[in-house]
TORKE-556050 format. One line per field, with one value per residue (C-alpha): residue number from 1; chain; x, y, z. Coordinates in nm, 3 decimals, always signed. Example, Ala and Ser with C-alpha at 12.3 -4.5 7.8 and 13.67 -1.06 7.14 Angstrom:
% TORKE-556050
i: (1	2)
ch: (A	A)
xx: (+1.230	+1.367)
yy: (-0.450	-0.106)
zz: (+0.780	+0.714)
% end
This chain:
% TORKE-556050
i: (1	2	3	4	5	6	7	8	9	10	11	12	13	14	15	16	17	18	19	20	21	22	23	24	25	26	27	28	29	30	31	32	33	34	35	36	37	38	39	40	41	42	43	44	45	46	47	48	49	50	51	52	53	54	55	56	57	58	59	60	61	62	63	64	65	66	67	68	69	70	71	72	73	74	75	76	77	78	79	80	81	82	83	84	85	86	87	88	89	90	91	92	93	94	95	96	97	98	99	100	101	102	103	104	105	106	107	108	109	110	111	112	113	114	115	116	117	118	119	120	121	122	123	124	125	126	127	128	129	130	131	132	133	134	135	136	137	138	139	140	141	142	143	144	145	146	147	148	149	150	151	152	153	154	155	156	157	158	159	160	161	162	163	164	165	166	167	168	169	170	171	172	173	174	175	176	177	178	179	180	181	182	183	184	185	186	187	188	189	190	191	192	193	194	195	196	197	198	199	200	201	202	203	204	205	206	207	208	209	210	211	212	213	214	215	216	217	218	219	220	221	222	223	224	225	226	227	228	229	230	231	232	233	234	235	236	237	238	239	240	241	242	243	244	245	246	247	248	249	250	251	252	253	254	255	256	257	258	259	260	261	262	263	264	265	266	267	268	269	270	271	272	273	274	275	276	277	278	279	280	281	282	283	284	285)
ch: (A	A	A	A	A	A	A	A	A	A	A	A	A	A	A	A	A	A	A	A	A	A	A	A	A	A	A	A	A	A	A	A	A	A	A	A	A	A	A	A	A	A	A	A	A	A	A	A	A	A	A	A	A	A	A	A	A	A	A	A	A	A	A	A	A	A	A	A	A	A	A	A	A	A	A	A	A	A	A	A	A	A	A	A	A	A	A	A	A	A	A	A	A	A	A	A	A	A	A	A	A	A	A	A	A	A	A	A	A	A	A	A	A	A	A	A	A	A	A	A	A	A	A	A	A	A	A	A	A	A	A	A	A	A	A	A	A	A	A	A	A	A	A	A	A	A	A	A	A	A	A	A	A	A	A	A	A	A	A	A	A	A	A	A	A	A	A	A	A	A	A	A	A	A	A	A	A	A	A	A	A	A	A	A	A	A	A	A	A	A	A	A	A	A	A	A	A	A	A	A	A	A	A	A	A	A	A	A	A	A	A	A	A	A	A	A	A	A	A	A	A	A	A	A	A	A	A	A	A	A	A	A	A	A	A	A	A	A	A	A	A	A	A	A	A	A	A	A	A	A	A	A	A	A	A	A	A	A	A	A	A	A	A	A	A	A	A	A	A	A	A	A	A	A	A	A	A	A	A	A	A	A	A	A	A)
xx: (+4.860	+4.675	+4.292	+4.229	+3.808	+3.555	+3.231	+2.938	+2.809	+3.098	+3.007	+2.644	+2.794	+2.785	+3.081	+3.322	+3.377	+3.526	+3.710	+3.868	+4.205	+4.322	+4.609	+4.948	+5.201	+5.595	+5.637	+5.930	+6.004	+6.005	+5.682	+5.537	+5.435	+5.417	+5.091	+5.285	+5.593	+5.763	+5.896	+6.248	+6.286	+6.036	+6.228	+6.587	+6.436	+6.278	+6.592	+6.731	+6.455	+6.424	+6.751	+6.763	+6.476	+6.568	+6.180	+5.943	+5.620	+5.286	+5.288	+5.227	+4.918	+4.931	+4.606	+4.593	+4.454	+4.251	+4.552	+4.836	+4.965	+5.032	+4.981	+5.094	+4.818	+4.956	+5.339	+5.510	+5.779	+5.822	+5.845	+6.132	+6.313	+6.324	+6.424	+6.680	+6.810	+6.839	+6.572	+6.438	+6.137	+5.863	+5.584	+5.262	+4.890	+4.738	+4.358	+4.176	+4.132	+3.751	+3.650	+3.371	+3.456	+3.782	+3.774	+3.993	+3.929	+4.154	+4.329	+4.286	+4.603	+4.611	+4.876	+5.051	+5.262	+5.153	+5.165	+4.886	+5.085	+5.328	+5.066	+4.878	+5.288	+5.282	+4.959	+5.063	+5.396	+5.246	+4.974	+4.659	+4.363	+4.177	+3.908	+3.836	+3.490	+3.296	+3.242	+3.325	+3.162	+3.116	+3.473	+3.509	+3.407	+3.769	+4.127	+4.196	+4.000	+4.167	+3.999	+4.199	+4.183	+3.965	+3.742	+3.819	+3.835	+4.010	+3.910	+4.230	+4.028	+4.091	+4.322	+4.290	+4.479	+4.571	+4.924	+4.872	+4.684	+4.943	+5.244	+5.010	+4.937	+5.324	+5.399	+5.101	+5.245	+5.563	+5.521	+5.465	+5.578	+5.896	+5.862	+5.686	+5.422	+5.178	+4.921	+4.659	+4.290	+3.953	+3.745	+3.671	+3.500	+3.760	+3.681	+3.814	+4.137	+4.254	+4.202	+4.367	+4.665	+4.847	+4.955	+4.696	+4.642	+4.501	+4.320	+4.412	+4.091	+4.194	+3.997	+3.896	+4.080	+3.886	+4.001	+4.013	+4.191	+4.475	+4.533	+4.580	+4.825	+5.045	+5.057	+5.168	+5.436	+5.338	+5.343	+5.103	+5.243	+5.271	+5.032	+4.661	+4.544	+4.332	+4.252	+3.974	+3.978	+3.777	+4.062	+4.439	+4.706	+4.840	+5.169	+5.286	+5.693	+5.852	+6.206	+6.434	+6.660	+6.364	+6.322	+6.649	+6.768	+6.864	+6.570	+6.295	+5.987	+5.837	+6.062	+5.965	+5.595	+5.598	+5.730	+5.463	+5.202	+5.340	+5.395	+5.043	+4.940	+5.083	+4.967	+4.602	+4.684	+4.798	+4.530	+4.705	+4.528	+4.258	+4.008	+3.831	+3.556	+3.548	+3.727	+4.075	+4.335	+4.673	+4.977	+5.250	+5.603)
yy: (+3.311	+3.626	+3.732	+4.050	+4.117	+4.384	+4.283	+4.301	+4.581	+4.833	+4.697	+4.890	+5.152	+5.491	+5.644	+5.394	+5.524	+5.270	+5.520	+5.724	+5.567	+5.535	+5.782	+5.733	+5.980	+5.950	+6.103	+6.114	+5.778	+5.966	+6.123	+5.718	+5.635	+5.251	+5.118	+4.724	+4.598	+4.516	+4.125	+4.169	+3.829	+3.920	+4.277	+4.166	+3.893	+4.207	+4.410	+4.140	+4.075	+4.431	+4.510	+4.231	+4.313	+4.679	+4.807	+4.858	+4.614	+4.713	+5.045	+5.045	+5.182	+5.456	+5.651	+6.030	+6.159	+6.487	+6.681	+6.509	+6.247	+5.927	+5.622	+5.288	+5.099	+4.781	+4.736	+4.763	+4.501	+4.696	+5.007	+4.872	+4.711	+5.039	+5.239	+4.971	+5.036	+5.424	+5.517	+5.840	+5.827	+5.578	+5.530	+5.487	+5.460	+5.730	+5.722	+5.941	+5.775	+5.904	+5.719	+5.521	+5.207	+5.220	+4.950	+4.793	+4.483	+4.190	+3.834	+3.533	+3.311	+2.931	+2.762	+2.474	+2.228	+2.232	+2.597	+2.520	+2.479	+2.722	+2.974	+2.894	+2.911	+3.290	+3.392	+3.248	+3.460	+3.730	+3.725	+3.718	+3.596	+3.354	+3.157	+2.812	+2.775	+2.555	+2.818	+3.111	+3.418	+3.747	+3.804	+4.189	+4.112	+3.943	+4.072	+3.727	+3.333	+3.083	+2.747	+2.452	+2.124	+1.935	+2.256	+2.365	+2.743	+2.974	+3.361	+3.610	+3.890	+4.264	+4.437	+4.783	+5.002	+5.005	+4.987	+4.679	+4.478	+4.589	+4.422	+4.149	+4.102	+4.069	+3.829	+3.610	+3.623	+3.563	+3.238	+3.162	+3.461	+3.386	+3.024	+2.942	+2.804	+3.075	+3.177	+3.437	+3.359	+3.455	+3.159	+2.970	+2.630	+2.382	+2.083	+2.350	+2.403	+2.051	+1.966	+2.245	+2.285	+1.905	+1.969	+2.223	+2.260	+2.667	+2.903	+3.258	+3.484	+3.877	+4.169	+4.409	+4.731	+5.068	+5.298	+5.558	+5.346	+5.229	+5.598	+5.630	+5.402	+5.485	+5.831	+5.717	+5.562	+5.220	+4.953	+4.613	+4.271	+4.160	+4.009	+4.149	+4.419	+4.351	+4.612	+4.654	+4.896	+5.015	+4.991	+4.844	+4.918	+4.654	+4.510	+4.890	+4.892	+5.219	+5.164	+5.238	+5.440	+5.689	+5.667	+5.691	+5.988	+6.307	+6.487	+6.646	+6.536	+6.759	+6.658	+6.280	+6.317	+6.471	+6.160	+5.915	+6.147	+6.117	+5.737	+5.714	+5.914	+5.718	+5.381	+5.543	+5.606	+5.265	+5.138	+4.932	+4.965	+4.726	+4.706	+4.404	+4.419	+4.062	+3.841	+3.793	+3.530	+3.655	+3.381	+3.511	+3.382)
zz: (+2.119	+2.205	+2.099	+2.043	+2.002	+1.946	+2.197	+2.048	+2.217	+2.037	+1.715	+1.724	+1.869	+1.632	+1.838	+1.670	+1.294	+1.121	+0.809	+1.133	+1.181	+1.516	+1.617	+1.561	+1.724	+1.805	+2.176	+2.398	+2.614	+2.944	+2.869	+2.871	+3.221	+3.336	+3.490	+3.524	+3.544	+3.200	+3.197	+3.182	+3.015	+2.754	+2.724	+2.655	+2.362	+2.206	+2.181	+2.020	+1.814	+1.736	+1.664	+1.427	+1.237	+1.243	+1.305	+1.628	+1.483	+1.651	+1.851	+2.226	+2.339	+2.586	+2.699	+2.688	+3.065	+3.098	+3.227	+2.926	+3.087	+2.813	+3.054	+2.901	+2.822	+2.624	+2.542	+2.806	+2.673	+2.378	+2.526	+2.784	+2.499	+2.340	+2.657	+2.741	+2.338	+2.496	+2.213	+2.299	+2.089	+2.021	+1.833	+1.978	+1.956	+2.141	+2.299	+2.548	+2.866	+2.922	+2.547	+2.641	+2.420	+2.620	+2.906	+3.156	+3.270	+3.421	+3.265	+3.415	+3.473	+3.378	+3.594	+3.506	+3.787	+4.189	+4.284	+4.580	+4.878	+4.755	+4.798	+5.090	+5.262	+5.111	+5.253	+5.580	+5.551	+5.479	+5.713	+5.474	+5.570	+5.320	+5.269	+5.107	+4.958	+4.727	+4.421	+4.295	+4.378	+4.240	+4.046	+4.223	+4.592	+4.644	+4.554	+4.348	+4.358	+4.318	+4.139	+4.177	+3.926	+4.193	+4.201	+4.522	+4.558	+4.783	+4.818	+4.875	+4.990	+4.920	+5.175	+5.306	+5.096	+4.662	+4.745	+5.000	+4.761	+4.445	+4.684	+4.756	+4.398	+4.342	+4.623	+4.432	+4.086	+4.178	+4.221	+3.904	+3.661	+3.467	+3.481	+3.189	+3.397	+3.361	+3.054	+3.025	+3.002	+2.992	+3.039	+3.304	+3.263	+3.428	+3.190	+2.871	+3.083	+3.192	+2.802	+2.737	+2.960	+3.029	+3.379	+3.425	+3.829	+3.874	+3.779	+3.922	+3.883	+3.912	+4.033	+3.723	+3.754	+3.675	+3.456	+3.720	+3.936	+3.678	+3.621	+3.994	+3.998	+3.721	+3.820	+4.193	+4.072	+4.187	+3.891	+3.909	+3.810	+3.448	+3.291	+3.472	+3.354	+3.027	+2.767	+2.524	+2.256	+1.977	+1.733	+1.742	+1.467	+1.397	+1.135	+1.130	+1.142	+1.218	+1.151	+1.449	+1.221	+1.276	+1.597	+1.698	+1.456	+1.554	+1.418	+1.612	+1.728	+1.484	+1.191	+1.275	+1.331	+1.002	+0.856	+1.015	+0.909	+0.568	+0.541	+0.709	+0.374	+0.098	+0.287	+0.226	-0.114	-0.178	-0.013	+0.210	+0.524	+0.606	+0.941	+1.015	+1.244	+1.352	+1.602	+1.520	+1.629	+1.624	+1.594	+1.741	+1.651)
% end
């Protein structure tokens, strides 16, 4: 199940204009550059969910840099089942990096099975200081925290350089990643997760990633693990299908844009597209 929100403090906020629809646009796949590492699981059950169904549902998000640059924001699955498909054009919601009711921030993991002496053997491998203390501390002074089901917490500090703590992030996840162990989070209060999760026994606590510095690292090439980096936006489309007949024709990008713009048109005219301003759960299958 994954929550998408507004906070509170957008809602007040006169930049968001809630009759402006958020921008759709179909770009080239190689002009999409990765900020994480697509799940290849995840990726091959797309193309073989999208293939069946015969339309990309919900857009990826990519944000639009000062200099042009479309960094992925949200779908990277998607996107990698389509690239893996050899579709050379996508669909995607575009929004400026610099709008201010754009933020990054960072999921929380909720692990499930013994994972803690699995990790303390990594950080010993790898030669990483930590350090067990009673509480947590402030969430950004530390690279990740680790709570544990007794309470116990151990502090992975930050290490001298973004691509040091990126492979340290990796050796982390990897311990749990692909193993259905593993969901994302954003509260904390122990008590909520043992009732919630039946062999509940971590909680991984991330960094938050600035904007500046997720740009950074898209655009050097490095990619952080699935599943961190959390993004807020002022609007998400959601439920459109672009059928991959479209994205895959041989047509230009001008000849298809054409046609989005033009579906996007008749949907107003049928007034079939709704915004909701609250909280919303979203199921998914």
């Amino acid at each position: 199940m994954r929550v998408f929100f507004l906070p509170k403090k957008n809602m007040k906020n006169n930049n968001l204009h809630i009759g402006q629809l958020p921008e759709l646009r179909i770009v080239t796949s190689e002009s999409i550059i990765f900020h994480e590492q697509p799940d290849r699981n995840i990726s091959e059950k797309l193309v073989t969910k999208i293939t069946q169904d015969g339309f990309l549902k919900n857009p990826p998000i990519v944000g639009k840099t000062t200099t042009g640059e479309y960094i992925l924001l949200d779908g990277a699955n998607r996107t990698n089942a389509l690239i893996r498909m050899d579709i050379k054009h996508i669909c995607v919601q575009t929004i400026n990096m610099d709008d201010p009711l754009l933020t990054v921030s960072a999921w929380s993991h909720a692990i499930e099975g013994s994972i803690r002496d699995q990790l303390l053997q990594c950080l010993d491998r790898l030669g990483v200081a930590y350090l067990e203390q009673s509480s947590i501390s402030n969430k950004n002074v530390n690279l990740a925290e680790v709570v544990f089901k007794n309470g116990a917490v151990l502090a992975i500090p930050r290490l001298a350089t973004l691509p040091k703590n990126i492979s340290l992030l990796h050796s982390i996840t990897k311990l749990y990643l692909h193993q259905g162990r593993m969901d994302r989070v954003s509260y904390y209060r122990l008590g909520d997760l043992i009732r919630n999760y039946k062999d509940f026994s971590a909680l991984f606590s991330y960094a938050e990633i600035e904007k500046t510095e997720l740009v950074k690292i898209a655009l050097s090439g490095e990619k952080m693990p699935s599943g961190i980096t959390r993004i807020q936006l002022p609007k998400r489309v959601l439920n459109f299908n672009i059928p991959i007949d479209v994205l895959a024709a041989n047509k230009s990008l001008l000849e298809k844009n054409n046609w989005l713009n033009n579906n996007i048109l008749e949907r107003k005219r049928a007034n079939s597209i709704r915004f909701y301003r609250e909280p919303t759960f979203i199921f998914d299958d």
